[in-house]
C-alpha positions in Angstrom: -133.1 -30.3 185.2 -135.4 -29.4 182.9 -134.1 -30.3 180.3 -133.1 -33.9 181.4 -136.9 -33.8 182.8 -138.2 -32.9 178.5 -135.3 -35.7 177.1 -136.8 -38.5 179.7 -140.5 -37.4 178.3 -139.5 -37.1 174.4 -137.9 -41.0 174.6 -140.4 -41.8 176.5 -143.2 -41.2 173.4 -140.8 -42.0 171.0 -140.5 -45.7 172.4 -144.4 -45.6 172.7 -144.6 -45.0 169.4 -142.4 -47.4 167.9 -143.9 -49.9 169.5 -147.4 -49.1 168.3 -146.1 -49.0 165.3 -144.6 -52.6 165.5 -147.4 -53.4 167.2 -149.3 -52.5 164.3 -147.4 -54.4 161.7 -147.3 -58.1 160.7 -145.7 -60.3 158.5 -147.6 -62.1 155.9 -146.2 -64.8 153.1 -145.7 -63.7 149.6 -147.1 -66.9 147.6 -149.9 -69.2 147.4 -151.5 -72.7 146.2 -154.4 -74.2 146.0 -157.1 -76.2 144.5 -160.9 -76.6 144.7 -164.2 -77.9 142.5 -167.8 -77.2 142.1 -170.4 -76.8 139.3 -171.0 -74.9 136.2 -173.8 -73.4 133.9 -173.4 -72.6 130.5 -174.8 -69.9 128.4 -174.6 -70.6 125.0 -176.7 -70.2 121.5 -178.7 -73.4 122.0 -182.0 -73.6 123.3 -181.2 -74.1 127.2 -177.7 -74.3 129.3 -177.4 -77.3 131.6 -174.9 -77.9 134.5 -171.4 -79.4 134.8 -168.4 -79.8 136.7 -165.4 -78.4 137.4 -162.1 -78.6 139.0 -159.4 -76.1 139.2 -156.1 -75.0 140.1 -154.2 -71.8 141.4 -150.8 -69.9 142.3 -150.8 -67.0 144.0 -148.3 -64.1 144.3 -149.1 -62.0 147.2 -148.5 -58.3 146.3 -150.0 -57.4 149.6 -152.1 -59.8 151.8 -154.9 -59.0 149.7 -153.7 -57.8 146.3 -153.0 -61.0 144.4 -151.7 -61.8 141.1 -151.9 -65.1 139.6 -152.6 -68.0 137.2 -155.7 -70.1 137.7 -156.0 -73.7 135.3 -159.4 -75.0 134.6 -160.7 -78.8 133.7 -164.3 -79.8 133.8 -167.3 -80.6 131.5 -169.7 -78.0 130.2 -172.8 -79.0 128.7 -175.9 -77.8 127.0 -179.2 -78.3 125.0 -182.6 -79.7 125.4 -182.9 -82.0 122.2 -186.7 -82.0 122.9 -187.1 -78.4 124.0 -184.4 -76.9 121.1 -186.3 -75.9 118.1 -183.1 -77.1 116.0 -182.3 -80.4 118.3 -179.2 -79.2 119.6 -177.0 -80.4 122.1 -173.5 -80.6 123.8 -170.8 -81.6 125.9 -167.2 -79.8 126.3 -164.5 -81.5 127.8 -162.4 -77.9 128.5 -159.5 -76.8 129.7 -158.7 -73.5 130.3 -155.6 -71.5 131.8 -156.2 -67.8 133.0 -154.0 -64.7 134.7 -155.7 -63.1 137.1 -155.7 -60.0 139.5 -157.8 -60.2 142.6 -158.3 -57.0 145.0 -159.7 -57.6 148.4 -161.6 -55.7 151.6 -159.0 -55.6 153.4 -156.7 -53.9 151.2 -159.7 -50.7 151.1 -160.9 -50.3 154.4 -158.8 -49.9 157.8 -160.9 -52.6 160.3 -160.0 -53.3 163.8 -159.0 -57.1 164.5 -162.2 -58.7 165.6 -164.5 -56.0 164.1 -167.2 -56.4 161.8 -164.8 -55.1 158.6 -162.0 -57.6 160.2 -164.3 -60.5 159.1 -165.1 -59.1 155.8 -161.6 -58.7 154.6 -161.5 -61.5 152.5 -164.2 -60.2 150.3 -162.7 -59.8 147.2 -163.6 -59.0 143.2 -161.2 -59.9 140.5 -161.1 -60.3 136.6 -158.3 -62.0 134.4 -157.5 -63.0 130.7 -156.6 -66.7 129.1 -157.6 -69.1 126.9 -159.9 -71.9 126.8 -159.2 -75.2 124.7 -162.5 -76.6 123.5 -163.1 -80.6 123.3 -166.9 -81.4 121.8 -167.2 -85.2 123.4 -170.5 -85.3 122.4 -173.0 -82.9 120.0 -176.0 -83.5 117.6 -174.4 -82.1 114.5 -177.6 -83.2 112.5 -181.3 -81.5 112.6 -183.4 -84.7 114.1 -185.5 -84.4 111.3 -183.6 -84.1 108.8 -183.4 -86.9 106.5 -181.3 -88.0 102.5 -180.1 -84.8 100.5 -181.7 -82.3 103.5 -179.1 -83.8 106.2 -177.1 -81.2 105.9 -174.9 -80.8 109.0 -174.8 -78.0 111.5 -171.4 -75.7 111.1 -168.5 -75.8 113.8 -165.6 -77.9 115.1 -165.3 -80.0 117.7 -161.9 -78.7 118.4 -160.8 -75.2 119.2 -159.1 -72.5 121.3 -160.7 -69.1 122.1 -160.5 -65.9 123.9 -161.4 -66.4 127.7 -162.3 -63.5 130.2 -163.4 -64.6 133.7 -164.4 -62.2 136.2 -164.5 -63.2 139.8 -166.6 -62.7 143.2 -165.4 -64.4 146.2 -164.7 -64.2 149.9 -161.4 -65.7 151.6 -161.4 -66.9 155.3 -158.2 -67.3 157.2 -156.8 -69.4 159.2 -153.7 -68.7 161.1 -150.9 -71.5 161.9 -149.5 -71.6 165.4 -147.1 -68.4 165.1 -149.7 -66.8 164.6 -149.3 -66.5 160.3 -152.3 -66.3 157.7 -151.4 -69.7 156.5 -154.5 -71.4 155.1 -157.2 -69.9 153.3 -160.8 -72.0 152.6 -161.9 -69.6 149.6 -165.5 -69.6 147.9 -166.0 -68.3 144.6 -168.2 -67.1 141.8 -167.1 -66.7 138.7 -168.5 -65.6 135.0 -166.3 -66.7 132.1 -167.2 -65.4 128.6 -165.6 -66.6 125.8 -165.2 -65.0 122.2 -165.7 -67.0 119.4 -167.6 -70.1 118.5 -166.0 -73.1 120.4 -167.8 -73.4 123.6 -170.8 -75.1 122.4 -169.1 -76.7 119.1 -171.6 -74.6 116.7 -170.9 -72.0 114.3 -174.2 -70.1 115.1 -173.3 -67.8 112.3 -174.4 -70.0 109.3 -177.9 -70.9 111.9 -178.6 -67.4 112.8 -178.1 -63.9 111.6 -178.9 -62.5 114.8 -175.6 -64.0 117.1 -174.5 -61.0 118.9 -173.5 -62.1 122.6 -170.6 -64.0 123.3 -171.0 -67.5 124.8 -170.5 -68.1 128.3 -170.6 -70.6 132.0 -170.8 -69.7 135.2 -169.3 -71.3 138.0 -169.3 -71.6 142.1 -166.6 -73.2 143.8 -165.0 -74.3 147.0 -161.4 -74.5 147.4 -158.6 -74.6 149.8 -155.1 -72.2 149.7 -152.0 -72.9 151.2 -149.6 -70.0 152.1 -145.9 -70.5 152.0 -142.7 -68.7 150.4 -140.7 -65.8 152.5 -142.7 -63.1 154.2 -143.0 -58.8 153.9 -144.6 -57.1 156.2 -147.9 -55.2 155.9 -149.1 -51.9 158.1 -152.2 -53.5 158.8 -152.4 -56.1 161.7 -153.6 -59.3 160.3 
């Protein structure tokens, strides 16, 4: 009797805890898209960055629901230079394009939260950095000192065409929205991100033959709004989502 009595109990907790443990889980999807624009600044070697715009593109693999892996693709204007504040008279405007790989780690994946809990909210708080390239297109540049005039109008060195080195480095925060089964489905996602390049191409000079003291890699920073979609087949996660 006893024995039936310890059998009854010892099923009894196992089938508790299986289905905490279910209960636990969820399923998630294993790939997303998405799009979204804002505005830039750029950082360059002339006198004063200036602001442009920018539109992107991303696809996500999910290696957990918030440990990505992807490629992000990049089109906007980036421009800079006061002619009238620029000792020199410099000026430009880039018509880029830029394609990037790029790891993202989020809250969620760190911190064990409780659904509807301060750390639940948070979860989408993420930091990420990549590598790519960026393809440079001057539109528009004052090659020529303003006051420069006959045998003294020597132009300023760089190309107006050019591909370098591209490192962005991300800050952002992802809010879900679950369909009607109850998946993560959409995401609206805000971002920051730095981008520094390496080489001469983002503002179309060759600040090398202007100044012997060019030691920090030209850069833009951007902050965006954008929209995810999640799709593809799902894994499940321990965490509940």
């Amino acid at each position: 009797m006893i024995f039936y009595s310890l059998r009854a109990t010892y099923i009894t907790f196992l089938f508790v805890f299986i289905g905490s443990f279910s209960f636990a889980q969820s399923n998630y999807f294993k790939m997303s898209y998405g799009f979204g624009g804002g505005m830039n600044k750029s950082y360059t070697d002339v006198y004063e960055g200036d602001y442009g715009k920018i539109v992107y593109g991303v696809f996500d693999y999910h290696i957990t629901p918030f440990l990505t892996i992807g490629l992000e693709g990049q089109y906007g204007r980036i421009k800079g230079g006061i002619a009238v504040k620029d000792p020199s008279g410099r000026w430009f405007v880039n018509k880029y394009t830029a394609l990037t790989a790029n790891l993202k780690l989020m809250l969620g994946e760190l911190v064990n939260y409780r659904q509807g809990g301060l750390l639940y909210n948070m979860r989408g708080i993420y930091v990420g950095f990549g590598l790519g390239a960026i393809n440079n297109n001057i539109s528009n540049i004052a090659r020529y000192p303003p006051q420069a005039s006959g045998s003294d109008r020597q132009p300023y060195g760089g190309e107006d065409k050019s591909t370098n080195l591209l490192l962005p480095i991300n800050l952002g925060f992802n809010y879900y929205i679950k369909d009607s089964y109850g998946y993560m489905r959409y995401v609206i996602n805000l971002n920051a991100q730095s981008n520094f390049t390496f080489g001469e191409g983002l503002d179309g000079y060759n600040e090398s033959r202007l100044s012997a003291n060019n030691t920090y890699p030209d850069m833009y920073n951007s902050i965006t709004v954008g929209f995810r979609y999640m799709f593809g087949n799902v894994r499940s996660y321990h965490k509940t989502l």
